[in-house]
VEXFIBA-133664 format. One record per residue (C-alpha): residue in three letters; x, y, z. Coordinates in steps of 0.1 Angstrom, whole numbers, plus 5000, padded with zeros to 4 digits. Layout:
BEGIN
alaXYZ/...
END
This chain:
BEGIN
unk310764639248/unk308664389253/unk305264469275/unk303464129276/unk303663809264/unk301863479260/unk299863259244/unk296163289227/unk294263159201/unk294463299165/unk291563269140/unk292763069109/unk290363019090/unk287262759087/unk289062449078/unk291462509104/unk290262689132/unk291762879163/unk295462829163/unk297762819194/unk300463079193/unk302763309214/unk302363639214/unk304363939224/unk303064259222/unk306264509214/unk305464889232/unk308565049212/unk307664919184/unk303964919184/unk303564549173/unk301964219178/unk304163919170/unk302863599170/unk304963259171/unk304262889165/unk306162839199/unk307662979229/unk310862819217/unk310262949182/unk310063349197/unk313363269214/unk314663169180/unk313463509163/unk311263289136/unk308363549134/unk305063389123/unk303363709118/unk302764069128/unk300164309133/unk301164649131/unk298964849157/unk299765229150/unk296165369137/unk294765039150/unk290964949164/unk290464659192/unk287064509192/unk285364269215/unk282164089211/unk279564129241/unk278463759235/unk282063599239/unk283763719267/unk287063539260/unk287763689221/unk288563979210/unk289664189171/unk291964399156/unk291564569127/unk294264769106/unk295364779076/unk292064699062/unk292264369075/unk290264209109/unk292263979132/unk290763729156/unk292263639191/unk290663419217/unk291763449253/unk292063199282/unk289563399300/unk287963729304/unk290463859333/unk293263749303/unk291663929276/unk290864199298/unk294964239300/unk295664179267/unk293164459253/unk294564719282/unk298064669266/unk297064679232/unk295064969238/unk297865149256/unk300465109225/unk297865229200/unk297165549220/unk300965609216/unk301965469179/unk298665669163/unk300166009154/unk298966329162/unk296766569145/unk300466819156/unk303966749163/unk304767009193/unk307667219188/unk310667009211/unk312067369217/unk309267499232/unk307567429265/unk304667199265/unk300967309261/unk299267229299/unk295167179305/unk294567479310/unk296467639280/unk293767469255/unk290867489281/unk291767889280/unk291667879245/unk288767659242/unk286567899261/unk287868219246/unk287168059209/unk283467949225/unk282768249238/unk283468469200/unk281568169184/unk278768259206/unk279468619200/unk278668639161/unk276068399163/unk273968609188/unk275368919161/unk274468729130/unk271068619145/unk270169009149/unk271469079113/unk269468799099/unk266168939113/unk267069279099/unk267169139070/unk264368969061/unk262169249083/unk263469529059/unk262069699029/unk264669839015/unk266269588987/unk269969818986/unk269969749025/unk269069419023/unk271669389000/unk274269519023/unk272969289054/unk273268949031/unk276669039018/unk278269099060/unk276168759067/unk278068569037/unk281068729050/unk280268649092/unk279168299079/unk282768239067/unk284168389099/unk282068179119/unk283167829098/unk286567939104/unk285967979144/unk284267629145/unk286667469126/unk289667649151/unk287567519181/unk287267129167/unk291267129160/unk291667279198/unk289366979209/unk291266759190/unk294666879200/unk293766849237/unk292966509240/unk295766359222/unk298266569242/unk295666429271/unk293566099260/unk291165969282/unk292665619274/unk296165689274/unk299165959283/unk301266149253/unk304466029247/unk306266239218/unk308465979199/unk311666119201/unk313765789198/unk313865799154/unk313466109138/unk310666189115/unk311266049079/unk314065789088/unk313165459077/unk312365139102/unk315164959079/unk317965189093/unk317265219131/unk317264799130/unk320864809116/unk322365049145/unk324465339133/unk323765719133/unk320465859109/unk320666209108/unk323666259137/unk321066069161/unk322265729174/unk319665459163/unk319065129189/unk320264789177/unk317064609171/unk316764259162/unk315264189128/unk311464069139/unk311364379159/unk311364599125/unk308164779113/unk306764659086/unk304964889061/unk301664689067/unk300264329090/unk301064009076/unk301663649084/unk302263299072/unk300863279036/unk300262919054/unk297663069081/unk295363199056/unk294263439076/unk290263479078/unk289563889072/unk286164049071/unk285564149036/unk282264269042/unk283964569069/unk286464659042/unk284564739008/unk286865068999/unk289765229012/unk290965179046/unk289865529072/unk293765649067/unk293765669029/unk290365859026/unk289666189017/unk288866369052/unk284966399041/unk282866709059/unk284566979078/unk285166889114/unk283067149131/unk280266869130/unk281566699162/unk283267039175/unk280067249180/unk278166959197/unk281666849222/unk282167259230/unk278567409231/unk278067169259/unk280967319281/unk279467699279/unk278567859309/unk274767849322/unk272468079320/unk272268319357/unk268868409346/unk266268159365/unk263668009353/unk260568249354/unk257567979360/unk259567669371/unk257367529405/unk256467189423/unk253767189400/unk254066849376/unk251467039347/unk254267359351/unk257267159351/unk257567169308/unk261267169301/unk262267419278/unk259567649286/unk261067809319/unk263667959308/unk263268409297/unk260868499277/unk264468649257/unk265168299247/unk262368269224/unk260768329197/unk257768379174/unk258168109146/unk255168139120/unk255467769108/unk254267659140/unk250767939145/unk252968169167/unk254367909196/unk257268009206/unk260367879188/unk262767689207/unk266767829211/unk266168129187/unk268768309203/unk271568079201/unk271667979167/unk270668129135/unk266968009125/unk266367739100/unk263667939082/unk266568249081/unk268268069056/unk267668139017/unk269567789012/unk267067579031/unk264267779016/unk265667688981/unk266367308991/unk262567339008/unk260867468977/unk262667168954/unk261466918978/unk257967038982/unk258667039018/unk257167399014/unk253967549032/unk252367949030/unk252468139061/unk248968279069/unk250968609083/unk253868639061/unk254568639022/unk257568449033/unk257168049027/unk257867849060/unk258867459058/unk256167219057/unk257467039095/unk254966759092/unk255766629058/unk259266599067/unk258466399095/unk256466189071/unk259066109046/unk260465749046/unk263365889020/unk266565909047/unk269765959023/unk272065669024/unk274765739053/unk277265579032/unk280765479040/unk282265599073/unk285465619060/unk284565929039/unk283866079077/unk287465909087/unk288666219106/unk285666249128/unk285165839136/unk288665829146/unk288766149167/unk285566009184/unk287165619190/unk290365839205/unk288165959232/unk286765589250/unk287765259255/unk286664919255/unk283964909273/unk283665259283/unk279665349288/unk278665569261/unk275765789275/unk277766119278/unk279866119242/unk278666309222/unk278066189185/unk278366409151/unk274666539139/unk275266329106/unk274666029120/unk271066129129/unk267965979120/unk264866219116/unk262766119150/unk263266119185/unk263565739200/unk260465799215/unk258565799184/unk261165519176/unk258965319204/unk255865339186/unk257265119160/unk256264819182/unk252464879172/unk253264919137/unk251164639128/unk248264729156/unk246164439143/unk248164199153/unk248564339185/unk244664369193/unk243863959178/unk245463929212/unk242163939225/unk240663809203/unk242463419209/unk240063219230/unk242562929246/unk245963059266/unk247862909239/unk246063059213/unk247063409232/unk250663349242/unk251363239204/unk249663549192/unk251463759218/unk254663629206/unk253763669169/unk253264019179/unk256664059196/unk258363879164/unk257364129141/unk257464449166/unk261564499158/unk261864539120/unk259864869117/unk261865069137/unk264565059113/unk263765209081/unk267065109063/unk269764899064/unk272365179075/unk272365209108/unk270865559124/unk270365759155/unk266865869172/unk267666169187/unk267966139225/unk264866229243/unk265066559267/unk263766509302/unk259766539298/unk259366499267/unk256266359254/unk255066149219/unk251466109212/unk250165889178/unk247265649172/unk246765379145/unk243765249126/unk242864929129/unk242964749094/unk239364669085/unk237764759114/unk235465109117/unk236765399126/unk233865539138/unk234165429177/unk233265629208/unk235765939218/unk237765839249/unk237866159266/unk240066039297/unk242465829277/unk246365879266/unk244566029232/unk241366199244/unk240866309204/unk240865929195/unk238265659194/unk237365359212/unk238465119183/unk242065239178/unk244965229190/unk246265499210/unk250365529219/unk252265789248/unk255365829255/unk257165989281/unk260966039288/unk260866009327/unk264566049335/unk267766189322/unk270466029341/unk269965709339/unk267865769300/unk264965589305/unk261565629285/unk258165509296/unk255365389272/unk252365319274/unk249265189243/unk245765069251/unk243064939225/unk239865039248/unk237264819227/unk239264529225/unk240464559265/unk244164569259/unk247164749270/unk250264769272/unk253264949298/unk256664959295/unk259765149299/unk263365089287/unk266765269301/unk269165229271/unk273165179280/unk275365149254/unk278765009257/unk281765079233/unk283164699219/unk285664859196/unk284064789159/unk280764779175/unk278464959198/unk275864769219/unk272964919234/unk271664689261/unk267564769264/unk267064759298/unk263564739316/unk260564539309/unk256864519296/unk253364429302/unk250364329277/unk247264339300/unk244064149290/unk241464239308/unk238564019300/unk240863749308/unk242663919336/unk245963799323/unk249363979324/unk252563869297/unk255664039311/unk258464079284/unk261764219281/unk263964349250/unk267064259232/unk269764509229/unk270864609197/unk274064649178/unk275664919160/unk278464719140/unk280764819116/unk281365129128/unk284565209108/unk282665139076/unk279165079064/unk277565059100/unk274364839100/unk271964769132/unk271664379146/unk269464259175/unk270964009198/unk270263849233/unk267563579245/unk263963719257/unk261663569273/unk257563589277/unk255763499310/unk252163489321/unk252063369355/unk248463319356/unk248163049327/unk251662889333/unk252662989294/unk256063119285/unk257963179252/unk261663209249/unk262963439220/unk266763419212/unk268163699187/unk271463529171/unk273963749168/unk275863689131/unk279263469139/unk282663619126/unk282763319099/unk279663189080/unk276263249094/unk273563479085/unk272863789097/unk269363939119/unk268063499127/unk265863429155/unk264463099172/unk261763119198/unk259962859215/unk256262799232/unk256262619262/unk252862439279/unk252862449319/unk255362229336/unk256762129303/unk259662109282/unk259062009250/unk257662309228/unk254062359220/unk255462569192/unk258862629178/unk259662929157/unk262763059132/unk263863289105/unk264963649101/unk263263889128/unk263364179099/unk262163879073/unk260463549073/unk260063359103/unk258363029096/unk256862799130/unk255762459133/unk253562299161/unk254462019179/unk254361719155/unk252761979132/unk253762119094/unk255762399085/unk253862749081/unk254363109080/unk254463269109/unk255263659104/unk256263759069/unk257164119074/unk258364169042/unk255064169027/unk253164319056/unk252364669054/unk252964869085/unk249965059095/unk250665489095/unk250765619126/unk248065959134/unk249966199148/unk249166569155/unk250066879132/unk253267059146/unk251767329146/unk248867209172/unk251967009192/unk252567149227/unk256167249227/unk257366969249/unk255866719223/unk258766519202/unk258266649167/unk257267049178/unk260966979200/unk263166849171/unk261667009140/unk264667259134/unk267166949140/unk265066749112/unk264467069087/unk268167089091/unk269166699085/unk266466679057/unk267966969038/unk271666879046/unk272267189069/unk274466989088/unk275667329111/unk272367419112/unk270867089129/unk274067079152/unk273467469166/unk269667379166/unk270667039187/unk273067189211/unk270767479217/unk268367209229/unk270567029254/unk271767319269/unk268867439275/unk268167109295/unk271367149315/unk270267489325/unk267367359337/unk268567099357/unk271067289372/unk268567539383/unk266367319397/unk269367139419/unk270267459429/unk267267589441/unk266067209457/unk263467139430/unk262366749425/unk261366669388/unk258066579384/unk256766339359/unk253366439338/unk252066069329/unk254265819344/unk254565699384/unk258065489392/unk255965189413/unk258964969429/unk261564929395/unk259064989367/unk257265329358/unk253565259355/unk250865539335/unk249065699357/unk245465649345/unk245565269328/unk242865139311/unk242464899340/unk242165169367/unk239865359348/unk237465089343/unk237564969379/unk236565309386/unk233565349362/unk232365019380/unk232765109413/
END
């Protein structure tokens, strides 16, 4: 049964191009045929197939008419008339997959049904014993390591070992509950058991007609058959992406880590809230720290960090507890003494300093957890509330991420330094140019964690070859810094929508700069885009000039494989004042040819529209310019330029609202592969935040920011440099 047809484009390849064909997309069958012809379909002279069960549809956020498959290790390229016809085309295609993938189960025909609330039942019972023999294990633990007694010590590590196993048993139950539940209820799609050809007869014998196993089989024409795998015309030549398909396809991989990753993260979020309120929650901005308001029984002492209370002690085993992280610790050197304890604690900071992430590797070897993820949206479908597996993580909240824009601080400050408004918009460009590639410290893409509401990132930079021995700035973002650095905060100033605020000044130099970004990420299939939206200002105030800027959303593509990060979108730079403004275009890589991570920008003069200055290369490489009727030069090389280390505070001085004091047990855990470990220490985190929040809507309680006011659409620091200075002369 047919359940669309019509015509659209096919990718040949280069020589020749998008091809017309006719297309009819088969429901019972779960395939795409494609015909030279209208007439040809009516003739049954198949061109080609796709065969869409275990299939991926992709789209591309700069084309809004084409669109991929991918199966069979093999990527397929369709152009649309339009966007409304695509738009059809993928709902279809989308709708067979969900039914032609198969099952983690086959339900018992005999046998009613599981409903929603059979597996949400389930799902809560399961949560609520996981919590159970945590809270019990947690208790244990402590006994342990507080005892003298090495026989009863003993006793308590051999009922951990044997809890430990319980409790990977319970997680691993609750994932396969999660897993059963949305494919007997998808969020893109409805179950339909495929009762029509029994399990184990062949596609050859229900096209024939007849009776397989006493059940009658339909009379199919011959281009309605299965194949065992996509094909078409040796003719076509069909273009694939090698570069997506380097091993074996998701289906024929081992099924990599145990699937409690994503299951602890999708079911923690769903327990119930805690009916204890908040002890010191007020309309008092300097009181309103999350994670702090919460009873005094959900912390506790952790000596790494000079006795500040330990976040979400309660709810998961501690990362110190563990004699495996210890051991993986001491290897490492990631090791520190405790001043009040013979016990060695893990050195937080120099794991936070460590540019050594693993490889993430291959996603296929993580097959079962990427597909059960891609079962769960759509194209399209805003990804703010799914939940991604811990693995994934990089080691740094994305507010710390955001301080890779000063990574090279001296080129930030020569701002100031340029005497002529060109001189200062090419320099502020040059700047923005180079301000993308430190923020990604490999080619694989990565993760920041997301930010929890109030959360704060403080660093400073050096200035290369300039004293360090400035004046203090006691009413600054960094009142322990000097006048000649650079000083960096951070804020995350709302939840729903995620939006961070940021703000750097250089006080000797008169600079600054304010910004905020809410990121919204989009699933496009094989892809995930994160549009950055929001905007910034550099603020010179000896020239009393202002450069408003906005960002280019990134890419997370090949998601099914070796995912790597891209920038794409055009920018542009404005200072109203001198009439000056730059346009920066990030060039997405085409499906054929073309290099990846290029960039053009231009410099434009006032009221004209030739460029001053014209500029191209790689944003994470060499990007050469040349002035109007000028030679060729080097503009930014960031290859050979040395990012400057950021100055950050010791953990253990951090408040516990600061980024690294927050995430250190998520990072000890990542660092030393306790994958379970960083998920318990992660979900413990956020739901702390939703109790929070749901204790301040229930009691009427308006979130206060600490250093950032919303003024109109942007959020603005509350004591600028600018302000502060128009104060000192008033």
């Amino acid at each position: 049964m047919a359940v669309m047809e019509g015509p659209l484009s096919k990718w040949t390849n280069v020589m020749k191009g998008w091809q017309y064909r006719w297309f009819v997309l088969d429901d019972s069958a779960g395939l795409l045929s494609y015909y030279t012809s209208k007439e040809k379909m009516v003739r049954g002279a198949r061109r080609g197939c796709v065969r869409l069960k275990g299939a991926v549809v992709g789209i591309d956020d700069d084309d809004d008419s084409t669109f991929t498959i991918t199966v069979d290790a093999k990527t397929f390229h369709f152009q649309a008339h339009d966007p409304d016809e695509r738009e059809k085309w993928i709902r279809g295609l989308e709708d067979t997959i969900v039914r032609h993938t198969p099952s983690i189960r086959r339900w018992d025909p005999s046998k009613p049904a599981p409903t929603m609330a059979d597996f949400d039942k389930k799902l809560i019972e399961s949560d609520v014993y996981l919590q159970l023999l945590i809270e019990q294990t947690s208790v244990l633990e402590r006994h342990m390591l507080a005892t003298d007694d090495e026989a009863d010590r003993q006793r308590c590590q051999e009922v951990v070992s044997s809890v430990n196993n319980v409790l990977e048993s319970i997680k691993h139950a609750i994932v396969l509950l999660q897993i059963a539940k949305n494919t007997a209820f998808p969020v893109n799609g409805v179950y339909h058991p495929c009762n029509a050809i029994p399990e184990g007869t062949s596609s050859s014998a229900s096209s024939i007609g007849g009776n397989v196993g006493g059940v009658p089989c339909q009379l199919v024409p011959p281009d309605s058959v299965v194949p065992e795998t996509s094909y078409s015309s040796s003719e076509d030549e069909d273009f694939f992406d090698a570069d997506d398909f380097t091993g074996t396809t998701p289906s024929q991989s081992p099924s990599g880590p145990r699937l409690f990753e994503v299951g602890v993260e999708t079911i923690a979020g769903g327990s119930g809230t805690s009916d204890v309120a908040p002890s010191s929650a007020s309309n008092d901005p300097a009181s309103q720290v999350p994670l702090l308001n919460l009873p005094a029984s959900s912390t506790s002492s952790d000596p790494s960090s000079g006795g500040t209370p330990s976040i979400g002690a309660t709810q998961s085993p501690s990362i110190l507890a563990h004699s495996s992280t210890i051991r993986k610790a001491s290897e490492s050197g990631a090791l520190a003494q405790s001043n009040d304890s013979s016990e060695p604690s893990i050195d937080y900071d120099l794991m936070y300093e460590e540019d050594d992430d693993p490889e993430l590797g291959s996603m296929e070897g993580h097959g079962s957890i990427i597909h059960h993820l891609l079962s769960q949206v759509k194209i399209g479908m805003d990804l703010t509330k799914v939940v991604l597996p811990t693995f994934i993580l990089e080691k740094r909240s994305l507010l710390e991420m955001y301080a890779d824009f000063f990574a090279h601080p001296d080129l930030f400050c020569s701002i100031a330094d340029m005497t002529t408004p060109q001189d200062r918009m090419i320099q502020v460009v040059k700047w923005y140019v180079s301000a993308f590639h430190a923020g990604r410290k490999s080619e694989v893409a990565r993760k920041p964690y997301n930010p929890i509401l109030g959360e704060v990132f403080r660093c400073y930079w050096d200035i290369p070859g300039v004293d360090t021995k400035g004046v203090d700035v006691p009413d600054g973002p960094i009142p322990w810094a000097k006048s000649n650095q650079l000083c960096f905060v951070a804020e995350q100033v709302s939840h729903h929508p995620p939006i961070s605020a940021f703000y750097a000044e250089h006080k000797a130099k008169k600079i600054s700069f304010c910004g905020h970004i809410w990121t919204k990420s989009k699933f496009l299939g094989l892809s995930i885009c994160v549009n950055n939206i929001g905007q910034g200002c550099v603020s010179l105030m000896d020239h009393d000039e202002e450069y408003i800027l906005n960002f280019p959303s990134g890419y997370g593509r090949s998601i099914l494989t070796v995912p790597w990060v891209e920038l794409g979108g055009t920018c542009q730079i404005t200072c109203n004042k001198t009439g000056y403004n730059a346009n920066i275009e990030f060039l997405t890589k085409p499906f054929y040819g073309g290099k990846k991570h290029k960039i053009y920008a231009e410099v434009l003069s006032p009221g004209e529209k030739k460029p001053v200055l014209t500029v191209e290369g790689e944003w994470n490489g060499v990007m050469s310019s040349k002035l109007r009727d000028g030679e060729s030069n080097i503009f930014v090389d960031t290859q050979s330029m040395g990012t400057v280390k950021k100055n950050v505070k010791s953990i253990a001085q951090q408040a516990a609202n600061e980024s690294r004091f927050m995430w250190k047990d998520v990072t000890a855990g990542l660092r030393f592969n306790q994958i379970d470990q960083a998920t318990a220490a992660k979900c413990s985190l956020e739901q702390k935040q939703r109790d929070e929040a749901k204790y301040r809507k229930d009691n009427g309680i308006e979130w206060q920011t600490n250093l950032f006011d919303l003024v109109g659409d942007n959020w603005i620091y509350k004591k600028p440099l600018l302000k502060r200075l128009n104060q000192k002369n008033d």
